[in-house]
TIDOKE-647649 format. One record per atom (N, C-alpha, C): residue number from 1; x, y, z. Coordinates in nm, 2 decimals. Example, Ala and Ser with C-alpha at 12.3 -4.5 7.8 and 13.67 -1.06 7.14 Angstrom:
2
> num;x;y;z
> 1;1.32;-0.57;0.78
> 1;1.23;-0.45;0.78
> 1;1.32;-0.33;0.78
> 2;1.28;-0.22;0.71
> 2;1.37;-0.11;0.71
> 2;1.29;0.00;0.79
END
This chain:
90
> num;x;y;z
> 1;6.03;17.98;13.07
> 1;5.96;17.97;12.94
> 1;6.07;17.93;12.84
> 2;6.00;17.81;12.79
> 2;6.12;17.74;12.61
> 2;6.09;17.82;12.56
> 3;6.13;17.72;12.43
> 3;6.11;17.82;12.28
> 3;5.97;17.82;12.24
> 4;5.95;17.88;12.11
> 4;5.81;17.93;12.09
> 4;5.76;17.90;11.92
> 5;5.66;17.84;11.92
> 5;5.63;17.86;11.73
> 5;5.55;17.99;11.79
> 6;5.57;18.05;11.62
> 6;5.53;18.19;11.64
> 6;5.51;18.18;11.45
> 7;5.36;18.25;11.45
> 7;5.30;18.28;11.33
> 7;5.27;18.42;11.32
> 8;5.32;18.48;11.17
> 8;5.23;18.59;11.15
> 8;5.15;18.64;10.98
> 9;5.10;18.69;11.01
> 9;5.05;18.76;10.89
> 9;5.05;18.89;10.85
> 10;5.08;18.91;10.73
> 10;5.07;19.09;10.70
> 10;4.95;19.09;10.58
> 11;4.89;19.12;10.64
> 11;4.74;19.17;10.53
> 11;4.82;19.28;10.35
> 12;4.76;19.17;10.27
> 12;4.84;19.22;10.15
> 12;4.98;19.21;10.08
> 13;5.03;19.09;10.19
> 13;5.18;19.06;10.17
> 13;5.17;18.97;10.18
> 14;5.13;18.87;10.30
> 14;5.16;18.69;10.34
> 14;5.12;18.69;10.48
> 15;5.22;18.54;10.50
> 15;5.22;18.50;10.60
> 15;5.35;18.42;10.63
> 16;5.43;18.38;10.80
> 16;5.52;18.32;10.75
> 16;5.50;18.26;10.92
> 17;5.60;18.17;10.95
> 17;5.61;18.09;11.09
> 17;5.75;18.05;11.09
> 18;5.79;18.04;11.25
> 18;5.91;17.98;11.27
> 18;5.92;17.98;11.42
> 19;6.04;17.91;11.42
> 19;6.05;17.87;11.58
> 19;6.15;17.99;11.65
> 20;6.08;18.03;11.79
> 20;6.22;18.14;11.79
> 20;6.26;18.10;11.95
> 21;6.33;18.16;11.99
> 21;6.40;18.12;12.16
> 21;6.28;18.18;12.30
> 22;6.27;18.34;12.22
> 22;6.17;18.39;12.33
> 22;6.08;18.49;12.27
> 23;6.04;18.55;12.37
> 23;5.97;18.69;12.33
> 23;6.04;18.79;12.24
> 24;6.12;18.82;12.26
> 24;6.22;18.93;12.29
> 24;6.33;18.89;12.07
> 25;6.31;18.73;12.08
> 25;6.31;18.69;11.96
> 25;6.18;18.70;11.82
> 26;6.10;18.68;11.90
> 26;5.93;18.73;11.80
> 26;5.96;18.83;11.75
> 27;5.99;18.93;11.88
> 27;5.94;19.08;11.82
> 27;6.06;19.13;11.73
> 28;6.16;19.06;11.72
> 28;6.26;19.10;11.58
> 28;6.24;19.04;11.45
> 29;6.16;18.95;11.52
> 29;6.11;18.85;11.39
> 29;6.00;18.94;11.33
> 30;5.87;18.99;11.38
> 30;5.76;19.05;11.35
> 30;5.80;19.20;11.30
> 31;5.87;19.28;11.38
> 31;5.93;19.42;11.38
> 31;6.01;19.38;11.17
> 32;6.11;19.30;11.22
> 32;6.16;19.31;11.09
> 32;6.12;19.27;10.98
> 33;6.00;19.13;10.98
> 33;5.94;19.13;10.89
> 33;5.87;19.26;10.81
> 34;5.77;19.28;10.93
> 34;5.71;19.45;10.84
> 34;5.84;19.53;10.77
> 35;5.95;19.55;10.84
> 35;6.06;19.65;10.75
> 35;6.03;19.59;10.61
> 36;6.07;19.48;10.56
> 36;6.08;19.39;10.47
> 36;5.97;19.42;10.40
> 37;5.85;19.41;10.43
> 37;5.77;19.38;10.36
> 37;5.73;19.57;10.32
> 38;5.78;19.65;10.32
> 38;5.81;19.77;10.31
> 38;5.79;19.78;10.12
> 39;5.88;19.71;10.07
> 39;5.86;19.70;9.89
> 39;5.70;19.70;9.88
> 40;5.64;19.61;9.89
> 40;5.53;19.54;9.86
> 40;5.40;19.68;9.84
> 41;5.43;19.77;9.91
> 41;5.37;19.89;9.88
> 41;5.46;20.00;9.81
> 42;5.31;20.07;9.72
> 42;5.34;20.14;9.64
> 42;5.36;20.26;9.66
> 43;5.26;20.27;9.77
> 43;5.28;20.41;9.86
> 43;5.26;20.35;10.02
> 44;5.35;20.52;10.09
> 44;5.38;20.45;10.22
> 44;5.25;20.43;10.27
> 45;5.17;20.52;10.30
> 45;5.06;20.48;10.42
> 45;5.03;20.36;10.51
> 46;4.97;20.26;10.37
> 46;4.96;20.14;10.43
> 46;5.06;20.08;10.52
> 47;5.22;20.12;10.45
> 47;5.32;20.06;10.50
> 47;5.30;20.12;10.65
> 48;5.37;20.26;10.63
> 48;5.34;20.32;10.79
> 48;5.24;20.23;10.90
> 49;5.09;20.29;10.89
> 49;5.02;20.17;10.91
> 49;5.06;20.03;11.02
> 50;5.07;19.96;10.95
> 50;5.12;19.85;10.95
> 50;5.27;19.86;11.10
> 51;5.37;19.94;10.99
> 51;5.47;19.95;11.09
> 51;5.43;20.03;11.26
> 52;5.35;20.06;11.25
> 52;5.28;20.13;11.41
> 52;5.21;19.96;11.46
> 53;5.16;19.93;11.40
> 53;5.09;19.80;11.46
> 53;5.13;19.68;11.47
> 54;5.29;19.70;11.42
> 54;5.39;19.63;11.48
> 54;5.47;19.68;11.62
> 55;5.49;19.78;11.60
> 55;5.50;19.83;11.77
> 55;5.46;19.84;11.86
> 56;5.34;19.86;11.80
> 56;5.20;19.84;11.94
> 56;5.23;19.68;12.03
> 57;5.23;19.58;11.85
> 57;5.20;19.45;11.91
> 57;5.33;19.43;11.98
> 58;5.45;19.47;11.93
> 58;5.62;19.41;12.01
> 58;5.58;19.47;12.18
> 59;5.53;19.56;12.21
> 59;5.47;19.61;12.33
> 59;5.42;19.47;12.38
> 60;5.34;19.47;12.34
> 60;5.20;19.35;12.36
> 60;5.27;19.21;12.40
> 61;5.36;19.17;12.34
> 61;5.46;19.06;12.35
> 61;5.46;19.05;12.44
> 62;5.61;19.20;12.46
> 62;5.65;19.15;12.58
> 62;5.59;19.21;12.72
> 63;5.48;19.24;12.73
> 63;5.40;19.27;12.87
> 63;5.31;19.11;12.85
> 64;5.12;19.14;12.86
> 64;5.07;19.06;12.87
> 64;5.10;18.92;12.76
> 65;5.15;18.95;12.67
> 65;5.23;18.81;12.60
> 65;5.30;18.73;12.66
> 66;5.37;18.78;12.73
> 66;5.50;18.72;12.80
> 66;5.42;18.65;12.91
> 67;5.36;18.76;12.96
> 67;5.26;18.67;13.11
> 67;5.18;18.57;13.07
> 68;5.16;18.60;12.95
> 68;5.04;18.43;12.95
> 68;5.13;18.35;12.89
> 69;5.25;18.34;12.81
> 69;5.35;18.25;12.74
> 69;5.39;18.14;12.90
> 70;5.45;18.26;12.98
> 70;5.50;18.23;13.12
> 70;5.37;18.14;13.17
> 71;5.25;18.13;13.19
> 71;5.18;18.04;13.25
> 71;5.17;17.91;13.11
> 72;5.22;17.92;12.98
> 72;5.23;17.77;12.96
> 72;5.10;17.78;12.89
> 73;5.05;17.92;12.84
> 73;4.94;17.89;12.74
> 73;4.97;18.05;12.61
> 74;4.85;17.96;12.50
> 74;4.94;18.04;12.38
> 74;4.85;18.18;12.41
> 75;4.91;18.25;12.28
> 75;4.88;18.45;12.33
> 75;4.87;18.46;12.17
> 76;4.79;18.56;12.15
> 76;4.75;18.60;11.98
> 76;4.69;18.73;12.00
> 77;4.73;18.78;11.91
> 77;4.66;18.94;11.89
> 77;4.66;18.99;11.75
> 78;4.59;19.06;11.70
> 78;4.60;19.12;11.59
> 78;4.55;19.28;11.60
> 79;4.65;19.36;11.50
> 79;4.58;19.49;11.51
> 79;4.65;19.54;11.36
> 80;4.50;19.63;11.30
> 80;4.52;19.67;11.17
> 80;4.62;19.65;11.07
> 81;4.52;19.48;11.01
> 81;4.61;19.43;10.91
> 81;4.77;19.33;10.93
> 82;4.75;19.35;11.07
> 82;4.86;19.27;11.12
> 82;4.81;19.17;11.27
> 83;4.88;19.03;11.23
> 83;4.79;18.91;11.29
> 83;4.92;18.84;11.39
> 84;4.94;18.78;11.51
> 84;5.08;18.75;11.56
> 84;5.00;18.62;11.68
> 85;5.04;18.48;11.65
> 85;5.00;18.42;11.75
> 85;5.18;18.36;11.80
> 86;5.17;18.34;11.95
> 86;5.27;18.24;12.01
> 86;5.23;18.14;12.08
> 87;5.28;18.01;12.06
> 87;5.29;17.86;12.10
> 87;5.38;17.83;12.22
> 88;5.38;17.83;12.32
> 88;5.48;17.78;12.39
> 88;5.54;17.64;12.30
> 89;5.59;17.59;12.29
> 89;5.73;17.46;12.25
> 89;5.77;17.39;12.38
> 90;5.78;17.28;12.39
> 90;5.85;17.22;12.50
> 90;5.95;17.14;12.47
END
């Protein structure tokens, strides 16, 4: 498996894209985004939240994400408030 465009969203913050090497690169991309986006709330909850549904999805990556990236088609998931698609790249 190449590199990968990878898109995400955080419900109440944005959205952002970029190209990364692998899986294993997403999920630092995703994971740390939410740290970041940590200000943007005024109280934790939502943040919390959010940060659980980034770890669910870094899970998600790299099990069935990775399996379907590896067959050469794209993988998207979202869970509460948080949206994450990957592109294989060639």
């Amino acid at each position: 498996m190449g590199r990968l465009w990878m898109t995400w969203s955080i419900d109440g913050v944005g959205s952002a894209g970029q190209n990364v090497a692998d899986v294993e690169e997403a999920c630092r991309a995703l994971v740390g985004s939410v740290e970041r986006s940590r200000r943007a709330f005024e109280v934790q909850e939502p943040w919390e939240e959010l940060r659980e549904s980034a770890l669910y999805l870094q899970e998600q990556i790299l099990g069935p994400g990775r399996e379907t990236l590896e067959q050469g088609r794209q993988w998207a998931s979202s869970l509460k408030g948080l949206s994450v698609l990957l592109v294989p790249r060639e």
